[in-house]
Structure formats: C-alpha cells, structure tokens
C-alpha positions as a Python dict, from the first residue, in 0.01 Angstrom:
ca = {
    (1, 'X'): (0, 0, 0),
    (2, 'X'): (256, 248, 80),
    (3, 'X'): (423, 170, -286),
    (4, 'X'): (132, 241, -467),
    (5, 'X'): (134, 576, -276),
    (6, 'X'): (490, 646, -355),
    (7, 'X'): (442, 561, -755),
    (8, 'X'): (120, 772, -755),
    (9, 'X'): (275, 1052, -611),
    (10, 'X'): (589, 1019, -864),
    (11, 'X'): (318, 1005, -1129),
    (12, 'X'): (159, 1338, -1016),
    (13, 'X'): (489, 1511, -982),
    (14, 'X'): (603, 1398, -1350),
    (15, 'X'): (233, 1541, -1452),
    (16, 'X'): (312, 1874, -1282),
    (17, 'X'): (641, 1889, -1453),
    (18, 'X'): (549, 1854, -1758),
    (19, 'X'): (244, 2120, -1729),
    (20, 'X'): (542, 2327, -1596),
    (21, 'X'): (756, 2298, -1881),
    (22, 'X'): (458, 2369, -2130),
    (23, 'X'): (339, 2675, -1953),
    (24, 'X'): (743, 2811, -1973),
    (25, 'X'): (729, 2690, -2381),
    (26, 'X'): (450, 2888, -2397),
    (27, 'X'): (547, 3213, -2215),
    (28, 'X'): (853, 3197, -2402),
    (29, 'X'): (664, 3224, -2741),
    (30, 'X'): (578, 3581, -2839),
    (31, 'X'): (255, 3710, -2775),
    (32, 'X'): (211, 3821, -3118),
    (33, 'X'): (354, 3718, -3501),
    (34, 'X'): (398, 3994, -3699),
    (35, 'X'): (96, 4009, -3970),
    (36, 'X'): (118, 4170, -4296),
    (37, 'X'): (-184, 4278, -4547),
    (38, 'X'): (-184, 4314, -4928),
    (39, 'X'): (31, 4548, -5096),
    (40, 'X'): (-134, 4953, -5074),
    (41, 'X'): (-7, 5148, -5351),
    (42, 'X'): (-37, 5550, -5312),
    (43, 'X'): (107, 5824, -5510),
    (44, 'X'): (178, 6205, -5439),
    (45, 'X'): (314, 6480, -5707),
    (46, 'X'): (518, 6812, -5587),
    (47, 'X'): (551, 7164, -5835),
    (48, 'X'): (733, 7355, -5522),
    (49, 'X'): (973, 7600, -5686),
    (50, 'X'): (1319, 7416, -5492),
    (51, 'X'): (1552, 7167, -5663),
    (52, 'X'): (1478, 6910, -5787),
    (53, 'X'): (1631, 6681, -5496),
    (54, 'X'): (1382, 6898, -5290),
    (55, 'X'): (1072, 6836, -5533),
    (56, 'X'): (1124, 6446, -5516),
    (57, 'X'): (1167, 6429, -5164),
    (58, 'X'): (836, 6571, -5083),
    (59, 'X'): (652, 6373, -5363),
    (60, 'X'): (819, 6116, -5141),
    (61, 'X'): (702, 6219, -4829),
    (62, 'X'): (378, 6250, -4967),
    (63, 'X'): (283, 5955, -5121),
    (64, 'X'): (411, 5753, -4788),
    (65, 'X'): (229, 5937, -4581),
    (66, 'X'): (-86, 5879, -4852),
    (67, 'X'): (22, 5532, -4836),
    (68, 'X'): (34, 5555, -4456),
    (69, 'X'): (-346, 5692, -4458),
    (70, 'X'): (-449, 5449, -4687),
    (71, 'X'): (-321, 5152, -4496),
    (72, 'X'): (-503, 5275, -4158),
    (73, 'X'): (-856, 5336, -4330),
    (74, 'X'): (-812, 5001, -4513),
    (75, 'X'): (-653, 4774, -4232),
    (76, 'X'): (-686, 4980, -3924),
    (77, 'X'): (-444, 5219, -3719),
    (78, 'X'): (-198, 4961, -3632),
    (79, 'X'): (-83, 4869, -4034),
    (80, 'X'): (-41, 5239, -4096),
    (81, 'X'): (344, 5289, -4032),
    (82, 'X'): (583, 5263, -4365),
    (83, 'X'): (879, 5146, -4153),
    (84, 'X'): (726, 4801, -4020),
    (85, 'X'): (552, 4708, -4381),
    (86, 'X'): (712, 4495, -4573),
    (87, 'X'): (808, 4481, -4975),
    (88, 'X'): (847, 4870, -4991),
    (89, 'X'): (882, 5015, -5366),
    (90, 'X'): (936, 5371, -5435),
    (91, 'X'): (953, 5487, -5766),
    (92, 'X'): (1006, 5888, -5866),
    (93, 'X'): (999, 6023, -6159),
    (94, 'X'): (871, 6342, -6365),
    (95, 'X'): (991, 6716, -6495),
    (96, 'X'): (1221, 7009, -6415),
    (97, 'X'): (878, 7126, -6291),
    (98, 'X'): (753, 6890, -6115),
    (99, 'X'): (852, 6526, -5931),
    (100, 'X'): (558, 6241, -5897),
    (101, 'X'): (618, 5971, -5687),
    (102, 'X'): (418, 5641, -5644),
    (103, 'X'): (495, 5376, -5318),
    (104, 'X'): (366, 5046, -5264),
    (105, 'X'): (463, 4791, -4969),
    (106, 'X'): (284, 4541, -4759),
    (107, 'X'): (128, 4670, -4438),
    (108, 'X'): (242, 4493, -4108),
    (109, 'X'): (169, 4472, -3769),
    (110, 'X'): (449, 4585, -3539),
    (111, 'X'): (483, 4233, -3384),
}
C-alpha cells in the first residue's frame, strides 16, 4: 500500500512537470507574429519652386504618408506605419517642374 502511494505521487509530480515545462514553452513564445496585409499602392506629385532633390523628396514624403493613410482606413491604425511594412517600392519620376512619386509595400503589424 505504501508503494502504490509512492508511484502515484511520482506520477503526479512527472504530470506537474510537464504542465510546468509547457506553460514556460509557452510564455517563451511571443505574444504576437507579426501580420502583414496586401500590398497599398499611393502616389503624391510636388511643383514647389526648390531643386529638384527637394521636389522628389516631398513627392516622397507625400505619397508615404498617402500610403500611410491608406493603410489605416483600409486595415486599421496599427498597419499604418511605412517602416514596419514589408516589400516597400518607391519609384520617382517626372519634370524640371515637377517630381511624382508612387509607393507600394505590404502593411504589417508591429509584432
């Protein structure tokens, strides 16, 4: 009688060891993966009277922060920052009078 009590409390112990070890697995996971959306593509245009090194850098600016805008009304507030999405294309182009630029990139979570 006093073996069985022995191996049954062995047996609970190995039980409780094991749910320890799965809870610490678990904590150790992260509490969120990063998500990403389909691609947003969003384009700006600048005619400011500076160089032209001026003129594409705010069609730039623009069109992320369009893309930025975009992203929030399409996926929510948390998918609306240009620096965690993923896949990020930026093409510039256009005149001695003006600069257009058009973005596209993948919004993500930032976890």
């Amino acid at each position: 009688m006093h073996q069985m009590k022995r191996v049954n409390i062995v047996l609970h112990a190995s039980r409780l060891g094991l749910v320890c070890i799965g809870i610490s697995v678990v904590a150790l996971a992260p509490a969120h993966a990063k998500t990403c959306k389909e691609a947003i593509t969003a384009q700006a245009r600048s005619t400011a009277q500076l160089s032209d090194a001026s003129r594409e850098k705010r069609a730039r600016d623009k069109a992320i922060a369009n893309w930025s805008k975009r992203a929030r009304d399409t996926n929510g507030w948390i998918y609306r920052f240009w620096s965690k999405s993923e896949e990020q294309r930026v093409d510039c182009g256009g005149t001695a009078k003006f600069k257009r630029c058009s973005v596209s990139a993948k919004p993500c979570t930032l976890w």
